[in-house]
Structure formats: structure tokens, C-alpha cells
C-alpha positions as CSV (number, residue, x, y, z in Angstrom):
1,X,11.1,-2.8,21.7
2,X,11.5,-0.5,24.7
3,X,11.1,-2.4,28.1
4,X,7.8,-0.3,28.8
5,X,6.4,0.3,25.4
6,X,3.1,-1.4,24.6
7,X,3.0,-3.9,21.8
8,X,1.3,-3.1,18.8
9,X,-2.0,-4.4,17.9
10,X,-3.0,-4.9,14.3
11,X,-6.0,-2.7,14.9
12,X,-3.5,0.2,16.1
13,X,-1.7,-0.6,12.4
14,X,-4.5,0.6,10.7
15,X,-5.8,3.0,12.7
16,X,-5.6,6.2,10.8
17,X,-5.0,8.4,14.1
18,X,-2.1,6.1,14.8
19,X,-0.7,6.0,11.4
20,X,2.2,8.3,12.0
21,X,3.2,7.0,15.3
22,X,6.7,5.9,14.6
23,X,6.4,2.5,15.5
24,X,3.4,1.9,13.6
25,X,5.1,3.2,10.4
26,X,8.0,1.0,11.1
27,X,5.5,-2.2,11.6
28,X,3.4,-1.1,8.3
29,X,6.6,-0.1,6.2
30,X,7.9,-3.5,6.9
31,X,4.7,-5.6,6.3
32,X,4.5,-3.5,3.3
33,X,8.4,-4.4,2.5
34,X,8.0,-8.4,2.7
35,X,4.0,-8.0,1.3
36,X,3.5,-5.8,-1.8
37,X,5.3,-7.3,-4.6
38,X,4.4,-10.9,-3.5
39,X,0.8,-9.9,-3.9
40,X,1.1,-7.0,-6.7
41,X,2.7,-9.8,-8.7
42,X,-0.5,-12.1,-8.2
43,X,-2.9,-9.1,-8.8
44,X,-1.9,-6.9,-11.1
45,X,-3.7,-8.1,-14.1
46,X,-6.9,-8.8,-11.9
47,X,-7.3,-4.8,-10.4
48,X,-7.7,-2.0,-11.9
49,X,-6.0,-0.2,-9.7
50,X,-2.4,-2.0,-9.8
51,X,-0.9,1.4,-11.4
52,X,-1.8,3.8,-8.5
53,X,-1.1,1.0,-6.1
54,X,2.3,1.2,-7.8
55,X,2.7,4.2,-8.1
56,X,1.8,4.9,-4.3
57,X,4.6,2.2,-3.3
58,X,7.2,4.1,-5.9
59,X,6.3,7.3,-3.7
60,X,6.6,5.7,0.0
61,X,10.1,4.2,-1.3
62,X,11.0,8.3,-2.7
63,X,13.6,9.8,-0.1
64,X,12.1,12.9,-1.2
65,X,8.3,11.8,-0.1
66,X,7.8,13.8,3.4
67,X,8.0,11.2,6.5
68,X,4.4,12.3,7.1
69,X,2.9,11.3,3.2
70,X,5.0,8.4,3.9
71,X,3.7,7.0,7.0
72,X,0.3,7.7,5.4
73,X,1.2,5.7,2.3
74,X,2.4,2.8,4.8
75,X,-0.5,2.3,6.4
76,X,-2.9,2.4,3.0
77,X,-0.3,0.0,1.3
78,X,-0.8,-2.2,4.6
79,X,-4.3,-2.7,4.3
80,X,-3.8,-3.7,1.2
81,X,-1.5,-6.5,1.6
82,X,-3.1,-7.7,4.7
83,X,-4.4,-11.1,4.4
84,X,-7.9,-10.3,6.9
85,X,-9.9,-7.1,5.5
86,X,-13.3,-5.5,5.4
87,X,-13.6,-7.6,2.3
88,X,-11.7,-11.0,1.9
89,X,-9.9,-10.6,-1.6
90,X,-11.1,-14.3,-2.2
91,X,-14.6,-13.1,-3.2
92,X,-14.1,-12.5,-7.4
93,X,-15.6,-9.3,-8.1
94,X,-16.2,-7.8,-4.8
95,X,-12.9,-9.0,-2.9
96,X,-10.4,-5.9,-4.0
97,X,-13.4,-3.3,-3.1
98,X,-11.8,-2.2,-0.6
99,X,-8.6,-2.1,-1.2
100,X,-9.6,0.0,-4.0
101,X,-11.3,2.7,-2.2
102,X,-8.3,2.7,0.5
103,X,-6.0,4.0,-2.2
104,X,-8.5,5.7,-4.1
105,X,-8.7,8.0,-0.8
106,X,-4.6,7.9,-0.4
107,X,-4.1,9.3,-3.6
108,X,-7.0,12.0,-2.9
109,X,-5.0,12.7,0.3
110,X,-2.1,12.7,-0.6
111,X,-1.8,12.5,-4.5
112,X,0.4,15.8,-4.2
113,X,3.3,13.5,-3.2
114,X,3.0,11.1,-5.5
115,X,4.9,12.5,-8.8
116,X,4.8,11.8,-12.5
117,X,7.9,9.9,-12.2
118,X,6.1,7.7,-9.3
119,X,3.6,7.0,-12.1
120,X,5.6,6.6,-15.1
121,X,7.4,3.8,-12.8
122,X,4.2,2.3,-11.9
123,X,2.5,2.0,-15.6
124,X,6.4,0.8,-16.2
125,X,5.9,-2.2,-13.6
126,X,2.3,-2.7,-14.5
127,X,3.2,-3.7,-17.9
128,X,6.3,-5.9,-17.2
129,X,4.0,-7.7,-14.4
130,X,0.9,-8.3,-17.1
131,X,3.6,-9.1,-19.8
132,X,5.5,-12.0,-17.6
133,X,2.0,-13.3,-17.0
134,X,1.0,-13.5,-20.9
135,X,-2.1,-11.0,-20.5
């Protein structure tokens, strides 16, 4: 970090108005890096949304997503693998609420990036995750 640059705070990680700072994406994309399959592995059969979280991550990780959709995609896949949110993920039923509705309104933003390949991959790593697991 540059001698005067300000340290990030967690709020400015998922602050939506700071979400393409470049810092910020570089703090989400690698919380996202070390987070997302640790706990897509642990979730997928539990959320009904593991497919378009998937298939989100497939996009951020396209080096023909724009940097903009990416940084966006960052910061939603961020939220979701933070272990503090609006909604602990420890309460059954209600805990992934949240999450949910964060990448329900990614992929309504910025569903144009995300590509039928992106999705093909995801249902691809949906099934492979449920089928380790027995379900």
C-alpha cells in the first residue's frame, strides 16, 4: 500500500459507490479468491441459488468480462462469502436471504455479462458439488 493511501475498511468493501475503486476490487477479488469455493462447497446443496452464484464467479474469472462488470461481480461475490452479514447464514431458512437477493440484483445488473457458457459451467459445478456430497 502506498505510504499515503488510507486503509480499507470492510464497510468501504461493500460499499456499492466504492465498488470499482481499484483497491477495493483487488481486496474483494481476493476475499472472493481464498472464500468462494470453501463455502460454495458447503452450500451448494442447501441454496437455491448455488447455479447463478456460480455462474457469476465463472463470469468475474472471464478475461472477456469488462473490468467494470467485474469489479461489480467482486463485491456481490464478497458479501456472500463474508462471514458477518445483514443475515448470519447460521439461521436455517432465513440465513442465505440475503445473499440471495445480493446476486439476484447482480445478475439483474449485470446479467448481460454473464454468458451461456458462464452458466453451462455453473449447472456443470453445481452437479459435481451435489454429486460428491451424495444429494
Amino acid at each position: 500500500m502506498p505510504g499515503k493511501a488510507k486503509p480499507i475498511s470492510p464497510d468501504d468493501v461493500l460499499d456499492p459507490e466504492k465498488a470499482l475503486v481499484p483497491a477495493v476490487v483487488r481486496v474483494n477479488e481476493t476475499r472472493v479468491k481464498r472464500g468462494f469455493w470453501p463455502k460454495i462447497t458447503r452450500t451448494a446443496a442447501r441454496i437455491p441459488f448455488a447455479d447463478q452464484a456460480l455462474a457469476a464467479w465463472y463470469a468475474a474469472r472471464d478475461p472477456q468480462t469488462p473490468m467494470a462488470a467485474k469489479g461489480m461481480i467482486f463485491a456481490g461475490l464478497a458479501y456472500f462469502v463474508m462471514p458477518i452479514d445483514a443475515i448470519p447464514d447460521l439461521f436455517a431458512g432465513i440465513g442465505f436471504t440475503d445473499d440471495a437477493a445480493v446476486i439476484t440484483a447482480l445478475l439483474a445488473t449485470l446479467g448481460a455479462n454473464i454468458k451461456r457458457r458462464h452458466r453451462d459451467q455453473a449447472e456443470a459445478a453445481v452437479k459435481r458439488l451435489r454429486d460428491r456430497r451424495g444429494e
